[in-house]
N, C-alpha and C positions, 0 to 999 in steps of 0.2 A: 879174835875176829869171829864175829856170826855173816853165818851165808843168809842173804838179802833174800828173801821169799818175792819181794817185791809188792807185796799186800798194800802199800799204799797207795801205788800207783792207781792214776786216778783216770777215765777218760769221760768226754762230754758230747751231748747229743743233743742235735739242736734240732727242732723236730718243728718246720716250719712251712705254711704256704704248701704241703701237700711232698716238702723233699723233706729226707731227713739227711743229715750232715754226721759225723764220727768225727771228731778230734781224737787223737792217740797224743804219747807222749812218745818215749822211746820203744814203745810196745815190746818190754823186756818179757812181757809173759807171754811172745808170739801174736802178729797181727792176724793170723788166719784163729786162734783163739778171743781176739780180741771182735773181729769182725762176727765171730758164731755169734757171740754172746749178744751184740748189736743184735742182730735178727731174732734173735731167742726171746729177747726182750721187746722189740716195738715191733714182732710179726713180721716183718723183710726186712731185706740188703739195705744197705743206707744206700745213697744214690752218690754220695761222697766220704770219701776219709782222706784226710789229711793229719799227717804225725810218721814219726819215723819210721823207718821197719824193724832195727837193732840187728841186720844180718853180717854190719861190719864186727867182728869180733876179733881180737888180737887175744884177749885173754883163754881161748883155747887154743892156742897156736897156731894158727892159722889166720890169714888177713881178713874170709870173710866164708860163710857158708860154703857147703861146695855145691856144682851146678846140678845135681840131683835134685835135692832140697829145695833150691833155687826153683829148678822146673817146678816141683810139687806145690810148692810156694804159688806161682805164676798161673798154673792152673786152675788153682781155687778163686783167686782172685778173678780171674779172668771171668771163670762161670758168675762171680759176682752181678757182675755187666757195670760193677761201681765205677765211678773213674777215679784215682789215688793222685795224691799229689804228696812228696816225699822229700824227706833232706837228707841230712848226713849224717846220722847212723844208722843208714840204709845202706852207707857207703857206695860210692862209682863202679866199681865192678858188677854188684850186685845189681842197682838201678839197670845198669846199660844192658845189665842178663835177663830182667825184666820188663826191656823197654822192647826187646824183641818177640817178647810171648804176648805182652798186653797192647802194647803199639799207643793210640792216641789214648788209651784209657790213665795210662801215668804219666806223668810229669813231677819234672824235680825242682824243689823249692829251693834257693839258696836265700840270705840275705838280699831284703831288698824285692821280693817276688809279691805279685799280686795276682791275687786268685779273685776271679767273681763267678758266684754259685747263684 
């Protein structure tokens, strides 16, 4: 077995009409690093991301982040001023610990969900 660096992983920016957009995937290498590097790169926040957060985690034993991390997590986001829309390896616990620091700014995607940006 080799440990995954995750170097492939890929994300896309859609830079349109004056918004800019962040697609993530599973954002295994952290959405608050995925989100710097956005603004690092086109000059500010995107105004939207959508893509997982990867905070469910079973393979450190535990079902998902703990609510520290969580907070620190929700904080940065939040200074974002982005809105997030999010699914399931974000996992439910996590979202709903989320949903109380950021309030309308996230929303969870399941199957089936329509977003218009």
């Amino acid at each position: 077995m080799v440990e995954d660096d995750f170097a492939h992983e890929q994300n896309l920016i859609i830079d349109e009409d004056g918004k800019i957009l962040l697609v993530t995937g599973c954002a295994h290498n952290g959405i608050v690093n995925i989100v710097q590097q956005c603004c690092e790169f086109k000059g500010r926040m995107p105004d939207y991301v959508i893509g997982g957060f990867h905070l469910s985690s079973r393979s450190k034993g535990r079902r998902y982040e703990d609510t520290s991390a969580l907070d620190k997590i929700g904080g940065y986001l939040l200074d974002t001023k982005s809105k997030y829309y999010t699914g399931h390896c974000t996992g439910i616990e996590p979202y709903n610990h989320l949903k109380t620091i950021l309030g309308d700014n996230i929303e969870y995607l399941s199957a089936g969900s329509k977003v218009e940006i």
